[in-house]
C-alpha positions in Angstrom: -11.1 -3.6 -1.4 -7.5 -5.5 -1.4 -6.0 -7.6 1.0 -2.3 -6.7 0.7 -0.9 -9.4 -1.0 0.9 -8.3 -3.9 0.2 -10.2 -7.2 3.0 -8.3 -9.4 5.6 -5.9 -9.2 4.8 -3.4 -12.0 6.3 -0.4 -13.4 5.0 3.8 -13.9 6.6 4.2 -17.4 4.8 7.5 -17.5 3.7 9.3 -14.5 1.3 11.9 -16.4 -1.1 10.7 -17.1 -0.2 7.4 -15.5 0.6 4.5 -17.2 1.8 1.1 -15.5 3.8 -2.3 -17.8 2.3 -4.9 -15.3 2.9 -7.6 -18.0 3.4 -9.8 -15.2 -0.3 -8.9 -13.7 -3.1 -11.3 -15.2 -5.2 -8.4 -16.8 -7.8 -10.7 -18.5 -10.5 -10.0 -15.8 -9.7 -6.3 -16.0 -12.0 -4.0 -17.3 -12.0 0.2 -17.9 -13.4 1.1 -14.5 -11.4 -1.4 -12.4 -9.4 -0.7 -9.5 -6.4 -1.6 -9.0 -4.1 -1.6 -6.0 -0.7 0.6 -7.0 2.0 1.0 -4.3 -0.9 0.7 -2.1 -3.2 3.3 -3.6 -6.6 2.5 -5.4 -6.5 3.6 -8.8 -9.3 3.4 -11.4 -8.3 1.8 -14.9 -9.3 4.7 -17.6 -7.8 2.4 -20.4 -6.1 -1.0 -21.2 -2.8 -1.7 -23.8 -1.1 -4.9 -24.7 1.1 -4.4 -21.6 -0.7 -2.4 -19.0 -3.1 0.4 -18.3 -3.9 4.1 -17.3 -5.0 5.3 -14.5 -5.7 9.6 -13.9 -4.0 10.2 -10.3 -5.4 13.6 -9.0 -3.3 16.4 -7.4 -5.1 15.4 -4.2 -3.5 12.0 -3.9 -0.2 12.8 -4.9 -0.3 15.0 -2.1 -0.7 12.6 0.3 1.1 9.6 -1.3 4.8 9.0 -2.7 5.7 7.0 -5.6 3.5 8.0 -8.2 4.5 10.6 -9.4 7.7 9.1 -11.0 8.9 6.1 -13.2 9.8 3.5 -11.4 8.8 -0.3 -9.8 5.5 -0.4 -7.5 3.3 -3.2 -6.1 0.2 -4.3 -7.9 -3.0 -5.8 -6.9 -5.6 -6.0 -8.2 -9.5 -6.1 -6.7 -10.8 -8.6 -4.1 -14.1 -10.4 -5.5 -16.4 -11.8 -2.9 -15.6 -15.4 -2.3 -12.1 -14.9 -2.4 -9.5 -16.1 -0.4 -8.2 -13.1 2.1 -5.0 -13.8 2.7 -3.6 -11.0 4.0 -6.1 -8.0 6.1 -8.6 -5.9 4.6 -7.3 -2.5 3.0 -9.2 0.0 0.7 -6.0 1.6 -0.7 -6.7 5.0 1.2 -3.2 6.0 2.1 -3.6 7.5 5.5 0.1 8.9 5.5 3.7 8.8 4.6 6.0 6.8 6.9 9.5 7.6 7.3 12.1 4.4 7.0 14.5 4.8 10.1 16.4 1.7 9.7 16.0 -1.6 7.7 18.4 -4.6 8.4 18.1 -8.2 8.8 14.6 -8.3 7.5 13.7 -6.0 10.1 12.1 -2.3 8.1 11.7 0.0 11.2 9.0 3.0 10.1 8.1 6.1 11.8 4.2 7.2 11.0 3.1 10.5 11.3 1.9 11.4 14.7 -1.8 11.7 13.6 -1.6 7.9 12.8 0.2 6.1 15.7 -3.0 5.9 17.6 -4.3 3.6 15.5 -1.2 0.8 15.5 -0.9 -1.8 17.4 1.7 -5.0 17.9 0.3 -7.5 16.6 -2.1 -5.7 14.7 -1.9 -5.4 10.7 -0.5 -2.2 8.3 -0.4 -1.5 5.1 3.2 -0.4 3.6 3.3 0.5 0.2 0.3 -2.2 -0.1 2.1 -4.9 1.2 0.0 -6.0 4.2 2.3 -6.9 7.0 2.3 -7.6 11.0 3.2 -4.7 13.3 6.5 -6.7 16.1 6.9 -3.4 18.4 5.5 -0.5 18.6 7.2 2.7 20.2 6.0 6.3 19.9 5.6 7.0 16.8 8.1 3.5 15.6 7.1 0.4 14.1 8.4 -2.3 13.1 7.4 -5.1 11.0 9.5 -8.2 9.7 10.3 -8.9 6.1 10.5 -12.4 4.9 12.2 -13.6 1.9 9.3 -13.9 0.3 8.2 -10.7 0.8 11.4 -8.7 -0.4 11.8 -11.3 -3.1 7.9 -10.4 -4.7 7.5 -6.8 -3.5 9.2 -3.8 -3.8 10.1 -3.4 0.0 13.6 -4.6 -0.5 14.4 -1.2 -2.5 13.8 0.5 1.1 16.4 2.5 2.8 16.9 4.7 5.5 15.1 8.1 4.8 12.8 6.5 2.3 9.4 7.3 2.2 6.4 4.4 1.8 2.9 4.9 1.4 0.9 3.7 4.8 -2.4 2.8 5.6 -3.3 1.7 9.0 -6.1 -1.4 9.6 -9.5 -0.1 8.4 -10.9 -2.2 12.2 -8.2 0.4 14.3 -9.6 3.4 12.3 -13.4 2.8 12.6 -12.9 1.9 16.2 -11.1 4.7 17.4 -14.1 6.9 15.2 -16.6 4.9 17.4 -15.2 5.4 20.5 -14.9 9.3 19.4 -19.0 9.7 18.3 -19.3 8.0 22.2 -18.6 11.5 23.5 -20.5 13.4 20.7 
């Protein structure tokens, strides 16, 4: 489990088999085995170097996922231990879909989700963009929008997003097991 809160901005210097620099990730409490969070995907660490680590990335996920199957700047987190602060939702690092960006101005990253996933978001409610954890302002359709702090796009890799980008999105794990719930009701 993660909460969304990006510790590091990393970078895939290889994509096969994948291999992350997160020099600026504390990796002392990181073991072979691990997961870590990588532009909001769970990844297992197969092995550790002086300035990052491995992960395999099956054919599977990259089907469902963008970013990691090229170099370039992601998100990083790493685990949530019990007893930690959660400062941002629960996420699992499933990605449930790829969002299209429509627009992004003023702090203001407008998303359209596939169809199969707008059931589940809500204004007000929480989502998971390229694991940044982030509150849903409007809802239309298949549209969302969530508002991008300084912080945010000055610690994530958000503010790279344009118009016709692709992100990673996972919808709030509560929505999902909810809506399945409400589904077994009529089973």
């Amino acid at each position: 489990m993660f909460t969304g809160i990006v510790e590091a901005v990393g970078e895939i210097v290889r994509a096969k088999p994948l291999e992350v620099d997160c020099r600026e990730l504390d990796m002392a409490d990181v073991a072979v085995g691990d997961s870590i969070c990588v532009q909001g995907v769970c990844l297992t660490v197969t092995s550790l170097a002086a300035r990052g680590f491995t992960a395999d990335v099956s054919a599977a996920t990259l089907g469902v996922t963008v970013g990691l199957d090229r170099e370039g700047p992601v998100n990083l987190e790493k685990s949530l231990a019990l007893g930690e602060r959660l400062g941002g939702h629960l996420v699992a690092g499933h990605v449930d879909g790829v969002a299209e960006v429509t627009r992004f101005e003023g702090g203001a990253l407008e998303v359209r989700a596939p169809r199969e996933l707008a059931r589940y978001i809500a204004r007000k409610g929480s989502i998971c963009i390229d694991g940044v954890s982030l509150t849903v302002n409007r809802v239309e359709g298949r549209l969302l929008e969530v508002y991008l702090i300084p912080h945010t796009l000055a610690v994530t890799t958000l503010g790279r997003l344009r118009a016709g980008a692709r992100a990673n999105l996972e919808v709030d794990l509560l929505a999902r097991y909810v809506a399945r719930l409400m589904e077994a009701s009529d089973l």
